[in-house]
N, C-alpha and C positions, 0 to 999 in steps of 0.2 A: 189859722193855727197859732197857736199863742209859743211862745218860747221858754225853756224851760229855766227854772230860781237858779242864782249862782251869786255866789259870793267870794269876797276875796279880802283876806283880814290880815294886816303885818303890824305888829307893832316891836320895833328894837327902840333901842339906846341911840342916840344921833346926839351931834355938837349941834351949838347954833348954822353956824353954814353951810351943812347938810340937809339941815332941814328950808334954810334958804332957797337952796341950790333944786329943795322938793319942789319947795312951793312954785319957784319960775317957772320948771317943766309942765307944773298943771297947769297954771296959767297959759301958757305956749298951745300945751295940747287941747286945752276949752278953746279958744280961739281957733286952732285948727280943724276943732272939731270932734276929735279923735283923741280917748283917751284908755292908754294899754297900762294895764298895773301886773306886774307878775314879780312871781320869788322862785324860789326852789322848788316849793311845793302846788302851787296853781300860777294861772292867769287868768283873768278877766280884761274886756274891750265895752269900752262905754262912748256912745257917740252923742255928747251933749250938743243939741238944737233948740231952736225957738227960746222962750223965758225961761231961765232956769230962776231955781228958789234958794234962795240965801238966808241960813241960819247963824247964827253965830253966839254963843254963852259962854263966857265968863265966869270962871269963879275960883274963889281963894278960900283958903282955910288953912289950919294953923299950920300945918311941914307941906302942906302944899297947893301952887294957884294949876289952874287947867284953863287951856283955848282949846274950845270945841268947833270946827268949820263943818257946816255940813250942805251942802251943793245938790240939789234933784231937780230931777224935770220927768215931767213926761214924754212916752213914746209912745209914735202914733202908727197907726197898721195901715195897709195902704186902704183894707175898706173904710177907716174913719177919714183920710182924705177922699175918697168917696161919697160923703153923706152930703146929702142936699138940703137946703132948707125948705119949707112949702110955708106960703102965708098965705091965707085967704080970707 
């Protein structure tokens, strides 16, 4: 049974040490395992495992630069831990 699309999008206004104070918590919560994003209007739970993929782009232009982090992985079902190899 596969699980249904869900998204979850916030973007305000933050100081430098807000968004600091962000970035610790996801670190904290990647490590734990477990990570809960929610606002007023949804929430979503993400349980990063095994290798995750690291992006990261840069870029400046004249009234403004932008850091884009972007963080995936795959998720596995339990019958893909089930598959077996065969060689013969």
């Amino acid at each position: 049974m596969s699980e249904k699309q869900q998204t979850f999008k916030h973007e305000s206004l933050q100081d430098q040490k807000s968004i600091q104070d962000m970035l610790k918590s996801i670190s904290k919560a990647i490590a734990k395992g477990e990570l809960t994003f929610s606002d007023h209007n949804s929430e979503i739970k993400l349980e990063p495992s095994g290798l995750l993929n690291l992006k990261v782009t840069a870029k400046t232009e004249e009234q403004e630069q932008r850091l884009e982090l972007r963080i995936s992985w795959k998720t596995s079902s339990d019958s893909d831990k089930n598959t077996v190899l065969n060689i013969e």
